[in-house]
C-alpha positions in Angstrom: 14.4 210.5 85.3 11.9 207.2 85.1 11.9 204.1 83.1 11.5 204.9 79.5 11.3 209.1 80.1 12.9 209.4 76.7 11.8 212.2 74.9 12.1 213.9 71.5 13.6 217.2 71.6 10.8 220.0 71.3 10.2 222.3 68.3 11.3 225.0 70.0 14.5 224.0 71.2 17.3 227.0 71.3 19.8 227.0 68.9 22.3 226.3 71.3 20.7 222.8 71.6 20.4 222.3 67.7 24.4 222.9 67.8 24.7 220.4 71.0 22.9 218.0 68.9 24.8 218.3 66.0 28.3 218.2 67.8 26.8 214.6 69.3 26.3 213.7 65.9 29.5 214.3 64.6 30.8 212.8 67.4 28.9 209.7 67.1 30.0 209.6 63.2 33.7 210.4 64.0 33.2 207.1 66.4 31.6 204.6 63.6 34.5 206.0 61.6 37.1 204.6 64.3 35.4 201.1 64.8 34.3 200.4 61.3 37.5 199.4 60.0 37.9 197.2 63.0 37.1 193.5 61.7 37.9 191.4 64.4 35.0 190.8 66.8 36.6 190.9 70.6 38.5 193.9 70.0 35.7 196.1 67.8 33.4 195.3 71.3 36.2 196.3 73.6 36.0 199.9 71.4 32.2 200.0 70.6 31.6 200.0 74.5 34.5 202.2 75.5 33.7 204.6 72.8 29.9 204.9 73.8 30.7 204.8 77.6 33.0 208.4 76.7 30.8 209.5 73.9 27.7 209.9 76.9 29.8 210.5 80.2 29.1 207.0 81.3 31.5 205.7 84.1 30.4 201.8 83.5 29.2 199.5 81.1 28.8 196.2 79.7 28.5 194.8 75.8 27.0 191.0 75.4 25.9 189.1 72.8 22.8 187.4 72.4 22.9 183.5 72.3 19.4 182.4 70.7 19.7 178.6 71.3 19.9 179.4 75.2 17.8 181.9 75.3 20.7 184.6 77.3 22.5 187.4 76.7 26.2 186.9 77.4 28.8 189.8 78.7 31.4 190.1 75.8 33.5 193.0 77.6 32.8 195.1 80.0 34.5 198.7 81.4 35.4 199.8 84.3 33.0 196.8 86.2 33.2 194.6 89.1 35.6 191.3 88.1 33.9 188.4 87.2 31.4 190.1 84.8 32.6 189.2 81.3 31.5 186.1 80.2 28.1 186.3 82.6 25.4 184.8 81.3 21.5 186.8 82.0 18.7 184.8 81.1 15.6 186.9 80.0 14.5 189.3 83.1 17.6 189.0 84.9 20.2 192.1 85.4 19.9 195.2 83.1 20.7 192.6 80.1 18.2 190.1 80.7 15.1 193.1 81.3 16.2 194.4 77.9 16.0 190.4 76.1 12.6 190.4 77.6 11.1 193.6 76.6 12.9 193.8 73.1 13.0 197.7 74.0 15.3 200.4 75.4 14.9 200.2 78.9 16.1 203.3 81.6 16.2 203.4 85.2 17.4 206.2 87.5 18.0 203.5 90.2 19.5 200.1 88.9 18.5 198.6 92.1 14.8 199.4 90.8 15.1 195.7 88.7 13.2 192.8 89.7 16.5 191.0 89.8 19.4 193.6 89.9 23.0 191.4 89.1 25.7 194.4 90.8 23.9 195.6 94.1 26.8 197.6 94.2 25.3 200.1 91.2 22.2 199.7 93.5 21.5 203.9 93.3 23.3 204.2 89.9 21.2 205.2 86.5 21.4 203.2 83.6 20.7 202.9 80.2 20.3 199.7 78.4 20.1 199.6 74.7 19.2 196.4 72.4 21.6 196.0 69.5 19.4 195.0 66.6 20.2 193.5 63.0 17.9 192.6 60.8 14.9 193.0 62.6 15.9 190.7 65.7 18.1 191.4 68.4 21.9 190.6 68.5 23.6 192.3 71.5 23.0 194.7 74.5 24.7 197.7 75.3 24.4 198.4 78.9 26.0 202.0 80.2 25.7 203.6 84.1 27.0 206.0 86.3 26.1 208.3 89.4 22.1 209.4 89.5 21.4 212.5 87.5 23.8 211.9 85.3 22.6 210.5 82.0 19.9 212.0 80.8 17.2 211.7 77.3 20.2 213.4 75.1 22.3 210.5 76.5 20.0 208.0 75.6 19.4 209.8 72.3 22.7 209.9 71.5 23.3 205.9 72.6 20.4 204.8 70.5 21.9 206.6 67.7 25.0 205.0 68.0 23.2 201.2 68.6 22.6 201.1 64.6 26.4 201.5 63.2 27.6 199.4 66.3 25.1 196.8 64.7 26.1 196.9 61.2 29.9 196.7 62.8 29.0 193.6 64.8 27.7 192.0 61.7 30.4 192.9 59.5 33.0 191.0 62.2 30.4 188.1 62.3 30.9 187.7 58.3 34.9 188.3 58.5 35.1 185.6 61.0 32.6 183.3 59.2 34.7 184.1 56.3 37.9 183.6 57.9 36.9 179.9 59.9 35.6 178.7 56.8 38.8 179.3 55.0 40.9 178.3 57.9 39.0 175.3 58.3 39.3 174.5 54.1 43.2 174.6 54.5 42.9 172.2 56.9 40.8 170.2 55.2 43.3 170.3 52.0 45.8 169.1 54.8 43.9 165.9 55.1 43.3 165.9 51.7 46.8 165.7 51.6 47.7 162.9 54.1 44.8 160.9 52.6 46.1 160.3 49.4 50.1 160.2 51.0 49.6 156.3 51.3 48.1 153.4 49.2 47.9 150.9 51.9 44.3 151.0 53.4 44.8 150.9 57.2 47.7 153.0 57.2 45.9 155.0 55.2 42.6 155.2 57.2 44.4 155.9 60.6 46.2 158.5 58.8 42.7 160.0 57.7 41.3 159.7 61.6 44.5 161.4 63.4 44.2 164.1 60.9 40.3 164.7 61.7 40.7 164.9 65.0 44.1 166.9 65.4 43.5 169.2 62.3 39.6 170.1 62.7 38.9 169.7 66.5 36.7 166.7 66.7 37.2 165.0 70.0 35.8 161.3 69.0 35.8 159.9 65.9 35.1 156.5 64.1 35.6 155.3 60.0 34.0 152.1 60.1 33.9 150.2 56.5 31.7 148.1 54.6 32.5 144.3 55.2 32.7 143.1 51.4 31.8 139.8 52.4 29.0 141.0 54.3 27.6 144.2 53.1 25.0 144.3 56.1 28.0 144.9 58.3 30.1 147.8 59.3 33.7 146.9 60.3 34.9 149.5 62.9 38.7 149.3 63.7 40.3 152.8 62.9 39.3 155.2 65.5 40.7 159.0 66.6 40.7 160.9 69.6 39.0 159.0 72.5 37.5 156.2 70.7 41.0 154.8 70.2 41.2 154.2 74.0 37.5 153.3 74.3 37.4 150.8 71.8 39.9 148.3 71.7 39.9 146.0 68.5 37.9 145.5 65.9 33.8 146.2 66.5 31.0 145.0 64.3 27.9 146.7 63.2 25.0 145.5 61.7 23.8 148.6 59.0 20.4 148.2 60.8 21.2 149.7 64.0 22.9 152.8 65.1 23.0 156.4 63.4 25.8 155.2 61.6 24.2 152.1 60.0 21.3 154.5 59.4 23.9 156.8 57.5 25.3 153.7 55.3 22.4 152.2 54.6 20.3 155.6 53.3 23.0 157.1 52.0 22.4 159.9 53.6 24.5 162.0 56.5 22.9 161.9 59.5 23.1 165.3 61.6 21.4 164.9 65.5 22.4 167.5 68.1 20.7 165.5 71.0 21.5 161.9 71.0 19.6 161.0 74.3 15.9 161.8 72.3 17.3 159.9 69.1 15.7 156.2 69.1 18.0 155.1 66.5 21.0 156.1 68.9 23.5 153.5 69.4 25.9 153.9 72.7 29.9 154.0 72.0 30.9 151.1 74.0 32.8 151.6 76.6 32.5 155.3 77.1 30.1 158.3 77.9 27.7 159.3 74.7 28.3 162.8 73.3 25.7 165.1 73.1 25.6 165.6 69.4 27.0 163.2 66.5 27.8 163.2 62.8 28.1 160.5 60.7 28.3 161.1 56.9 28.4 157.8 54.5 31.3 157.5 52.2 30.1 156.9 48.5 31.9 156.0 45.7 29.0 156.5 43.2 26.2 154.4 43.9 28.3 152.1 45.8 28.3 153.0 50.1 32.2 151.9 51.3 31.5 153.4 54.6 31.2 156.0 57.4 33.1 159.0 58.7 31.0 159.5 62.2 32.0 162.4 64.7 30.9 163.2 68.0 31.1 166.2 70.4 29.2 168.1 72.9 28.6 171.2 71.0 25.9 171.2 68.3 27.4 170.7 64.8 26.0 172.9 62.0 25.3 172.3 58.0 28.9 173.3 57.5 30.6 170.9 59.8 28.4 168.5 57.5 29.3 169.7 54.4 33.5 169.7 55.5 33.1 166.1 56.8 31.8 165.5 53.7 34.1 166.7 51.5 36.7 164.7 53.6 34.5 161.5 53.0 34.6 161.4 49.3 38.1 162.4 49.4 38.2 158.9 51.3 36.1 157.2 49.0 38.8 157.7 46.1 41.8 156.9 48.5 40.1 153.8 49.6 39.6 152.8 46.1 42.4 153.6 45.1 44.4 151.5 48.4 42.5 148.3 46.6 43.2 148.5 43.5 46.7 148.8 44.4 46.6 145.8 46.6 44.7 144.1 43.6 47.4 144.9 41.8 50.3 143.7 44.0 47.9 140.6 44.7 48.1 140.1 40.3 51.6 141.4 40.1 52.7 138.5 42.9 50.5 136.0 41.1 52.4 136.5 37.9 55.8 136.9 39.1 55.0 133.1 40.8 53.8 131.9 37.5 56.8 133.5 35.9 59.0 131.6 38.1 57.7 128.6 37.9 57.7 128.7 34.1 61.7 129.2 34.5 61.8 126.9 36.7 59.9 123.9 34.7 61.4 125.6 31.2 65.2 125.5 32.3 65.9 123.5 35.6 63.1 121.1 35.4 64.7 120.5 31.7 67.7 120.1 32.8 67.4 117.9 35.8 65.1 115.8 33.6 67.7 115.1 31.2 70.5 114.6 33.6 67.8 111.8 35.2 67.4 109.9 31.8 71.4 110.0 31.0 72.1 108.6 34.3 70.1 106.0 33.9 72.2 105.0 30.5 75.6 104.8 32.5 75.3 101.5 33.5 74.6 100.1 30.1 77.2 102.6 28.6 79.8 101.4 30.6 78.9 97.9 29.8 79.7 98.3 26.3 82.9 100.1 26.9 84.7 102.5 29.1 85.0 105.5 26.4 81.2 105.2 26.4 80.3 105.3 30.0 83.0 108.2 30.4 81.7 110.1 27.7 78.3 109.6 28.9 79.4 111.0 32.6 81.0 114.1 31.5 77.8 114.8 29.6 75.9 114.7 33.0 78.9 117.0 34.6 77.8 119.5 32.3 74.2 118.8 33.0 74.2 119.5 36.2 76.5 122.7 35.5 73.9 124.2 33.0 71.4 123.3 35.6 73.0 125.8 38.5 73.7 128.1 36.1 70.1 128.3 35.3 69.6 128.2 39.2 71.8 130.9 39.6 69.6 133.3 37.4 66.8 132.7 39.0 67.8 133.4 42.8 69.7 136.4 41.4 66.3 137.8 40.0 64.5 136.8 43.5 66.9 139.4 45.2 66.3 142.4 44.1 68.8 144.5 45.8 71.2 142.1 43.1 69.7 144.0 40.4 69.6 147.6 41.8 73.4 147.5 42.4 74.9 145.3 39.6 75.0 141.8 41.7 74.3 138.3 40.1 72.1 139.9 37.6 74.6 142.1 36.1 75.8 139.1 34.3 74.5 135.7 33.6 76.2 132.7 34.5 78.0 131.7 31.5 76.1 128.1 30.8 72.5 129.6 31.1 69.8 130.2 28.7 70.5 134.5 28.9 74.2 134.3 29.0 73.9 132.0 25.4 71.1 134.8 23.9 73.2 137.9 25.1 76.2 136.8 23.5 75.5 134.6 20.7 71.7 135.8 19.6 68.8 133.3 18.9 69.9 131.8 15.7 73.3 130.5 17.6 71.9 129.9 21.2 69.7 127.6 19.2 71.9 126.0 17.3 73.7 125.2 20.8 70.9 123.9 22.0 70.4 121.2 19.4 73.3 120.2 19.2 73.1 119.4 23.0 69.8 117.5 22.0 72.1 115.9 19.5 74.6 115.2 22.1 71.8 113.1 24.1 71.3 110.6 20.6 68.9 112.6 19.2 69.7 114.0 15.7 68.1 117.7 15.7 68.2 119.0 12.1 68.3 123.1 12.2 67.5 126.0 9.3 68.7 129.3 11.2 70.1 131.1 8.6 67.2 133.4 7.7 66.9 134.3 10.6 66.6 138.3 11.5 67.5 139.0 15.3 64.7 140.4 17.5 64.7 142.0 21.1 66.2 140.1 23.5 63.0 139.4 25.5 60.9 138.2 22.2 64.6 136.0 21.6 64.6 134.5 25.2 60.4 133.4 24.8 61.2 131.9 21.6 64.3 130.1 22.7 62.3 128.4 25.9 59.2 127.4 24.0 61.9 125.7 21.6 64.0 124.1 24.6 60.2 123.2 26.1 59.6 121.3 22.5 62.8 119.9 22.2 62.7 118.4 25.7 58.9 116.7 25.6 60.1 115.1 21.9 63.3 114.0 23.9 60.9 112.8 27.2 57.9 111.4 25.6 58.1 111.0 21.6 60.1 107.8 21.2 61.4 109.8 18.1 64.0 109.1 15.7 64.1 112.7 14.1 63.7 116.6 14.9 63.8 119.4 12.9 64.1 122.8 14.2 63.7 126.3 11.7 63.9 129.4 12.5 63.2 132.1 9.8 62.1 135.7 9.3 59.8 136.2 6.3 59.2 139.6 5.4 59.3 140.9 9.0 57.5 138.2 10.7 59.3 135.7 12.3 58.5 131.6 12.7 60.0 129.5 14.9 59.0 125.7 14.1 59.5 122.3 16.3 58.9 119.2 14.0 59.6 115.2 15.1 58.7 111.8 13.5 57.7 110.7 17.3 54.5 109.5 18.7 51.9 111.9 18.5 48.9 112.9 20.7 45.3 114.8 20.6 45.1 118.1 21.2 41.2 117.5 22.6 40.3 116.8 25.8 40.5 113.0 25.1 44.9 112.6 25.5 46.3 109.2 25.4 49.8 108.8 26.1 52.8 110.8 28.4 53.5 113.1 25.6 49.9 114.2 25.4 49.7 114.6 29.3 53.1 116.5 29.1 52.1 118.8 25.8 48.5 119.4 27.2 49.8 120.0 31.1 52.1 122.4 31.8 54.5 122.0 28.9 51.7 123.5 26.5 50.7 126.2 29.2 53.8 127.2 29.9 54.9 127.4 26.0 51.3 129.5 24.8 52.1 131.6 28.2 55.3 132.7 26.5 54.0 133.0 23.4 51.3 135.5 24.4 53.2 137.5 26.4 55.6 138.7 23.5 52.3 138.4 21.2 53.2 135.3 19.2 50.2 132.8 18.4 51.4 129.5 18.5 49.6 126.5 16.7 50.4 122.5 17.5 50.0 119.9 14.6 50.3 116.4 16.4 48.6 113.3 14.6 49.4 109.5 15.3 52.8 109.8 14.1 54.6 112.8 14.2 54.1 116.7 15.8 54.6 120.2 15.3 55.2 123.0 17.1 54.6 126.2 15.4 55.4 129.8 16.5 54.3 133.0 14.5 55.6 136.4 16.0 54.5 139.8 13.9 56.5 142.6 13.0 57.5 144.8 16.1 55.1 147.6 14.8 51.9 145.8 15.1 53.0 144.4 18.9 53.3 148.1 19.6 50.0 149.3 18.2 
């Protein structure tokens, strides 16, 4: 038999061909019954070459697949051949594999040692028959079968071209399972990283998290996430790396949006796909390293707002789908890193008002009280002077002072530690002389009372109206009770007055606290005179409309050359909710 002496059967063949024939076919169709529900690619070309190797009497053979970027078939399995021959690669005209590449057609040889470039010189004398596996009008694979001379003949080859087209269809069929299988495998993991993404809230944590999970969970040897400097949007800040980079590049690396294929990715918008860096001018080396043959870098958008870059980089060629999975992962990113700033805006806002908080207590309770204790010290001397019962009287006064002053103290280092709170410490119960200890067991209208008559106490009379009063929650009672204390302690301080009345009433279900003296006034403008307009306009008036606000009250303050009032007005609970 020659190269290419296949034949069709003649139209007089016997009928004990015609049955011949038929019994190949059947046995042919019995064998695409066997491997067609075979979906796994390596072991459906283990049985597509065993099955045609007995279906024709072969005693060797060899399957390969065709690799179209290289331009070579490569040896998928192979039966009963020399070791060493799966995973050969034939270029075009080399070995039985590479003559069928280049001619696209069947090609037969009594003598394999008849090829230009014969690969097995120990088949030198052997025939072969190599087949080209074909799918949608190009070639995928080779079938390659042999055995002693004289014995495969044109029913052979008939009979192996027959069973090319179902071994085809099969091949394809595993390619799509597998597709299909890698791209769901490869989903999970990406819902993995979804996962340890949005597990933390704090950004770096949260990036590195993102990188170790790229690289571990999807394969990708070197990878960077460099952000958008907000104070310099020109600039990418690179200091979360995965795989090989973290060893490569130490610290923190800066890179101007203008350079690089990741700069080109931030500043198009655009991912930016190049499977051979070295002809890329925009190509930027990784410092420190050697450059990957191929790299990804996809920009991470948050509308029309770029926050960064996820950029990968391998050896093998990425494809549209490795594009579109790093992408996925990048605006998974661009929510989580949103989302980590907002939350440390939040804790940034939530420690800003906690400090203003404090310092309200502290200016609203201990300031108070330290301020008083200041003034009735300075009246011992002179109290003593005019008699002993004085002074004394005068010096217990300050004792208790300074008492209601640690109390308050002790409130607020109790609320500085939480642990105190979570298992029933100092703030389980108030110290006895504070502000919260007074509203928790007596209620406003009494607490207040208390308080004035400790004004009182200090030589000025403080005239109170409480009994209308209707009792509130105890965080709208302890506002109102500082803003009052606040009042009472600047009239004290800074009014020179003679006279204070204090009313607290609930009219319908609104309720109005009121502070008024017969003191020096002040201007509520820009243009203050006087200490009590400095204190009333500084923080004593912050600190009082601060309270107010923050339980919903508007507060109003009357002041005119002599005399001032301080008025409160809280709403009904029903419109604070709505």
């Amino acid at each position: 038999m020659t190269e290419n002496s296949v034949q069709a059967p003649a139209s007089g063949q016997s009928t004990g061909q015609l049955r011949q024939l038929l019994r190949q076919q059947e046995s042919v169709r019995a064998v695409v019954e066997t491997i067609s529900g075979e979906l796994e690619l390596q072991p459906l070309l283990e049985s597509i070459l065993r099955h045609a190797c007995e279906l024709i009497g072969a005693e060797h053979g060899t399957i390969g697949l065709v690799d179209p970027a290289r331009d070579l078939i490569r040896t998928a399995a192979s039966y009963r051949m020399p070791p060493g021959e799966d995973g050969a690669e034939m270029p075009r005209g080399v070995g039985l594999a590479g003559a069928v590449l280049e001619r696209g057609t069947p090609v037969v040889l009594e003598r394999y040692g008849d090829l230009a470039y014969p690969t097995q010189p120990d088949f030198a004398d052997h025939c072969v028959i190599g087949m080209p596996i074909e799918w949608d009008g190009r070639m995928i694979g080779f079938l390659g079968v042999g055995g002693p001379s004289g014995r495969l003949g044109a029913q052979e080859v008939e009979t192996l071209a027959l069973f090319a087209r179902p071994a085809a269809i099969a091949i394809a069929n595993a390619w799509r399972y597998e597709d299909e299988r890698q791209r769901a495998d490869r989903m999970a993991l990406v819902a993995r990283v979804a996962r340890l993404v949005t597990a933390d809230l704090r950004l770096e944590e949260l990036l590195q998290r993102a990188a170790d999970a790229i690289h571990e969970l999807l394969g990708f040897p070197n990878l960077a996430i460099p952000l958008i400097d907000p104070e310099q949007p020109g600039m990418l800040v690179l200091s979360v790396k995965g795989g090989h980079y973290k060893r490569l590049i130490p610290g923190e690396y800066r890179i101007p949006i203008t350079t690089g294929l990741m700069g080109e990715a931030a500043r198009t918008r655009r991912t930016v796909l190049v499977n051979d860096v070295t002809a890329d001018p925009r190509y930027l080396p990784t410092p420190g390293g050697d450059p990957a043959r191929a790299e990804l870098a996809v920009p991470i958008l948050l509308g029309d707002r770029v926050l960064g870059v996820v950029n990968v980089e391998r050896d093998e060629p990425f494809s549209e789908e490795d594009a579109a999975i790093v992408g996925i992962i990048a605006d998974q990113l661009a929510v989580a890193i949103e989302n980590a700033r907002l939350y440390a805006s939040a804790q940034q806002v939530a420690v800003l008002e906690e400090r203003q908080r404090l310092a309200r207590e502290l200016h609203d309770a201990v300031t108070q009280h330290l301020s008083s204790i200041t003034l009735m010290a300075q009246t011992l001397g002179p109290a003593y002077a005019r008699g002993r019962e004085e002074g004394e009287s005068r010096a217990r006064r300050v004792v208790e002072l300074s008492q209601v002053a640690l109390d308050e103290m002790r409130v607020l280092l109790a609320e500085l530690r939480p642990r105190a709170r979570d298992t029933g410490g100092p703030e389980a119960e108030a110290p006895a002389g504070s502000a919260r200890a007074r509203l928790r067991h007596h209620g406003l209208a009494e607490a207040l009372a208390l308080l004035a008559g400790d004004v009182s106490c200090d030589a000025l009379p403080v005239d109170t109206d409480l009994a209308r009063y209707v009792p509130r929650p105890l965080a709208e009672e302890e506002a109102l009770y500082r803003i009052a204390q606040e009042a009472l302690s600047n009239v004290v301080k800074h009014a020179g007055a003679t006279y204070v009345q204090l009313q607290l009433a609930t009219d319908g279900r609104t309720t109005v606290l009121s502070i008024t003296d017969d003191g020096r006034g002040f201007t509520t403008s820009v243009e203050r005179t006087g200490e009590h307009a400095v204190q009333m306009g500084g923080l004593g008036l912050l600190t009082m409309r601060e309270r107010a606000a923050a339980i919903g009250a508007t507060i109003r303050v009357d002041s005119a050359v002599q005399g001032t009032t301080v008025e409160v007005v809280l709403p009904p609970e029903a419109e604070l909710r709505a």
